[in-house]
N, C-alpha and C positions, 0 to 999 in steps of 0.2 A: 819341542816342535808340536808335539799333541797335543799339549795344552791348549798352543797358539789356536791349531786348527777348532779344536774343542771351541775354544772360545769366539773364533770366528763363525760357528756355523751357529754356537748360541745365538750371538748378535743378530746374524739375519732372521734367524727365526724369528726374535723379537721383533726386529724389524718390520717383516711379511706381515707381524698380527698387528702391528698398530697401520699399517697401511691397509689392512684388510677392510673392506666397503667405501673407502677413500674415492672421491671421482678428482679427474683434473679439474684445479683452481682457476678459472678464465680470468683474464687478463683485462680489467679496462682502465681506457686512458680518459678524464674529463680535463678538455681541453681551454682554458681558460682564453679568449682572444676578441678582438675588436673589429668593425670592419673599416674602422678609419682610423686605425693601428698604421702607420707605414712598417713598425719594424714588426708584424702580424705581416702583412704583405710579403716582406723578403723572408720572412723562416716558413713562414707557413707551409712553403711547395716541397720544401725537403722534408719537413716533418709530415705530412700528407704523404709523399712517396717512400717515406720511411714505414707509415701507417700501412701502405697496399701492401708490403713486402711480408707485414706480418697480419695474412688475412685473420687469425680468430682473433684480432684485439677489437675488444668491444670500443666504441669512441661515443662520447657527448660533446659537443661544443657548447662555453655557456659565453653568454656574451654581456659580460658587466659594462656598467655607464663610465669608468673610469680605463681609460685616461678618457673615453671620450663617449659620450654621453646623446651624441646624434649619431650615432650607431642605430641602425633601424632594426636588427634584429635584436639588440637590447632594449629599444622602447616597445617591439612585438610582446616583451614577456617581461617586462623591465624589474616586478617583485622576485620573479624566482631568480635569475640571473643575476642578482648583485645578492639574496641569500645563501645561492648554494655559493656563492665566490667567496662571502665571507665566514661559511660556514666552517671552511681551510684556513680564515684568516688571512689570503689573498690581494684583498682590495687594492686596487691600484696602479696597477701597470697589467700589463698582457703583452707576449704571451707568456700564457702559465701553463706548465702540465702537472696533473695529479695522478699519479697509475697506483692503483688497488690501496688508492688512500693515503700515500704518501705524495707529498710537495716535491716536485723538484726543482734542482735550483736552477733559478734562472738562466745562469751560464750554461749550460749541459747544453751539451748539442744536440737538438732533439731530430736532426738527420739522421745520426746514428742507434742502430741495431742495437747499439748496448744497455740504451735507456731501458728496454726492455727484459735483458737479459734479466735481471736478480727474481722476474718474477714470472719465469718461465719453469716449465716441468715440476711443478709445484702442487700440492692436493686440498683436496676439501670436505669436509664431513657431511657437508650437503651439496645438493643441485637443487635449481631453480627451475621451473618451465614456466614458459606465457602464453596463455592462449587468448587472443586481439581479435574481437569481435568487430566490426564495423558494422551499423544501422542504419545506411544510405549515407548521404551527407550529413547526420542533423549530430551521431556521437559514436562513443568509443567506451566497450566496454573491454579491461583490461582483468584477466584471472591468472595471479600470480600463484603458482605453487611453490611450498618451501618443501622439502624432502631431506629428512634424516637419513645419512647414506652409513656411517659408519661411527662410531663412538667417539664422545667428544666431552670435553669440560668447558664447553661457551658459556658464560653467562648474559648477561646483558645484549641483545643486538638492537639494531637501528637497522629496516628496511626503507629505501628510499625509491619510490617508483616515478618516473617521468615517461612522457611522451616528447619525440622526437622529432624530425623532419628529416630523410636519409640526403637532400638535395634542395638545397632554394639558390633560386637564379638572381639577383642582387649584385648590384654594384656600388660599394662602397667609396668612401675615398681614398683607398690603399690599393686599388688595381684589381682585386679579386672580384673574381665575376658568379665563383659560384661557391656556396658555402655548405660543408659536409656535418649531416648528423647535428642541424640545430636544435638545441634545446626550447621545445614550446611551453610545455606546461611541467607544474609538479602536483602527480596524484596525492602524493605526499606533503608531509612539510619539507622544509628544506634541508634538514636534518637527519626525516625517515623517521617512520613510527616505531616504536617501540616493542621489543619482541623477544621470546623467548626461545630457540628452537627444541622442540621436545629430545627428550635424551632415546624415546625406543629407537632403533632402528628400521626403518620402513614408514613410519611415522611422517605425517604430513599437516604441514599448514593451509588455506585456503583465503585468500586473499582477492575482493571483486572491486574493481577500483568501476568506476563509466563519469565521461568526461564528455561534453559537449563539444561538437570540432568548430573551430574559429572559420571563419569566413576567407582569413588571407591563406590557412593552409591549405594544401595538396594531399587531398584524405588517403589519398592513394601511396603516401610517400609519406605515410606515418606511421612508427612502428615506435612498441614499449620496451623502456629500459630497465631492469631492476637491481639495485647494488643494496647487497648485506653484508655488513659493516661493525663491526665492534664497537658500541658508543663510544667508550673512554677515548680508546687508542686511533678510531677511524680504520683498523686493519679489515681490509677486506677479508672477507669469510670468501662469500661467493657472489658471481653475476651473470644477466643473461638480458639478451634481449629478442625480440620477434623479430621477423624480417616482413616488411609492408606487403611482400608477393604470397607469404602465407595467413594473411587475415581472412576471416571468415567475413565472407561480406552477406548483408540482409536487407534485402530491399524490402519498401513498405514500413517499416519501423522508423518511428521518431522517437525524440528520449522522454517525451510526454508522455508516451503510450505504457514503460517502463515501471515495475515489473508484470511478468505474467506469474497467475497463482496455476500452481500445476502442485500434485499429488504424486510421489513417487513411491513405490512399496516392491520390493522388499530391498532397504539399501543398508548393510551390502549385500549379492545379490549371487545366486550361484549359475544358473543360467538364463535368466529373466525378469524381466520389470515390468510391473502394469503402472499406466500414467491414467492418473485421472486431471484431464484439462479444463479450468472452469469455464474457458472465453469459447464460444460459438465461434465453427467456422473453418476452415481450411489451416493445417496445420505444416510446418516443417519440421521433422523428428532429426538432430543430428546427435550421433554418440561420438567422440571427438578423442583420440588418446591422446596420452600422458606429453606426448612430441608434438602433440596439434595436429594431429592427421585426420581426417572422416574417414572413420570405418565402418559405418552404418549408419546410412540416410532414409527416409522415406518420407510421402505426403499421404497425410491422413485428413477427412473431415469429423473423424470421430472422434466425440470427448474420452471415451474409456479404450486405452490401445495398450495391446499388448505385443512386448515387443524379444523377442529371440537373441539370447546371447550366445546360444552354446557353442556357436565357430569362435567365438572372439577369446584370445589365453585370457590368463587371471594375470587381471593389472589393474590400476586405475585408469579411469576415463571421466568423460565430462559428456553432462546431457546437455541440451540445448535444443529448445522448443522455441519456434518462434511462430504469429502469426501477424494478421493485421493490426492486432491490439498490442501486442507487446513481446516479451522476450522472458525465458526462464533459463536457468544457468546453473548445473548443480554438479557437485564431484560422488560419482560412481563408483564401485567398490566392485569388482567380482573376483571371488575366491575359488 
């Protein structure tokens, strides 16, 4: 019996250290569907209410030409929606679901809580954050973070970054009158760039995608998607998306105007940063953390500002300068 126990509190021990810097694995679901699908019409509402029941599941809807091909939210974006479809191999019927990069099958009831179930309370050696700048109406800069949380043997990944729509009003031929989390654009390819995630711990990637907004979306009701992916096997690592009510919104900016030169010193930084701004003129200082939050704003006309960190802990953050002419966007260090 001491053995047993002996050997059972070895276990955990091991256990605890390979779990140790671990965060929980988010769940998403890309939803494959038509909107002149009729059998999209009758599943769709239990799988959607199956969807609210489990609020953190991330969702994309992609909307391929097959089976049917006057589908208006599949001619809105008609290349990326039949590539990410066949990038699973998919083509040709809907609906389809894919959660954290596994197919599943058709027949599954996807009313049911348990589609869900195998990829719940699960971990991940990294987290992702996004921070969704908006430029009035004209574009959309997306700053994807990758973050080494706890020790890993990944080799090969695949980041896939899209822009979404959380709601479009549309009536198709299948009775559905409002469609959730459309798939509009891919910053990516359809496949997701290639990548490596650094092996330190604490260690970060820095990823600035910016996309022009189309005329038929609802700039207000678009938020970024990011799924990290294992090339070979499609297994989800990790994912995250923004939500359209925490975008940084910037008026006066158009994607013409993009980038602003600004000078930052000393990065990384122990209580301070001096900015040297080259463009004349009335400025917006924002410092932005690692969650997307503003924790320090101010307006300057001065090209040389110096700016006070020392209430702020030591973490990452993001700078963001913006004026008439343009926008600057840079990851912060204070130790």
């Amino acid at each position: 019996m001491k053995k047993n126990v002996a050997g059972i509190l070895f276990l955990s021990l091991m256990l605890s250290q390979l779990s140790f810097g671990q965060v929980v694995k988010k769940i998403v679901v890309e939803h494959f569907t038509n909107s002149f699908c009729s059998i999209c019409g009758s599943r769709n509402p239990g799988f959607y209410n199956n969807l609210s029941n489990n609020s953190g599941v991330l969702h994309l809807a992609v909307h391929p030409s097959a089976p049917y091909s006057s589908c208006q939210l599949y001619q809105q974006n008609s290349t990326d929606n039949d590539a990410r479809t066949n990038y699973y191999g998919i083509y040709g019927g809907t609906p389809r679901l894919v959660i954290n990069g596994d197919v599943i099958s058709g027949g599954a009831n996807y009313s049911s809580n348990s589609i869900f179930t195998p990829y719940q309370s699960l971990s991940a050696p990294a987290s992702i954050r996004i921070v969704q700048q908006n430029f009035g109406l004209d574009s959309i800069q997306s700053t994807v973070v990758l973050k080494t949380e706890g020790a890993h043997t990944l080799g090969n990944l695949s980041l896939f970054v899209a822009l979404a729509e959380d709601t479009v009003f549309y009536s198709g031929g299948n009775g559905e009158t409002k469609h959730y989390d459309v798939f509009r654009k891919s910053l990516t390819s359809s496949s997701g760039m290639s990548l490596n995630l650094p092996a330190t711990i604490g260690d970060s990637l820095v990823y600035t995608f910016t996309s022009s907004i189309n005329s038929i979306w609802d700039e207000s009701r678009i938020f970024t998607l990011a799924i990290l992916q294992e090339t070979s096997s499609k297994d989800l690592v990790q994912a995250e998306a923004s939500k359209p009510s925490e975008s940084i919104n910037t008026l006066g900016v158009n994607e013409h105007s993009l980038p602003l030169e600004v000078t930052v010193f000393p990065n990384p930084t122990y209580n301070s940063l001096v900015l040297d701004i080259k463009e004349d003129g009335p400025s917006f200082i924002r410092i932005i953390s690692f969650e997307g939050k503003v924790v320090l704003e101010e307006k300057t006309s001065d090209s040389n500002v110096f700016l006070d960190l020392s209430e702020l802990k030591n973490a990452i953050y993001f700078l963001n300068v913006t004026n008439g002419k343009g926008s600057y966007f840079q990851k912060i260090v204070k130790l």
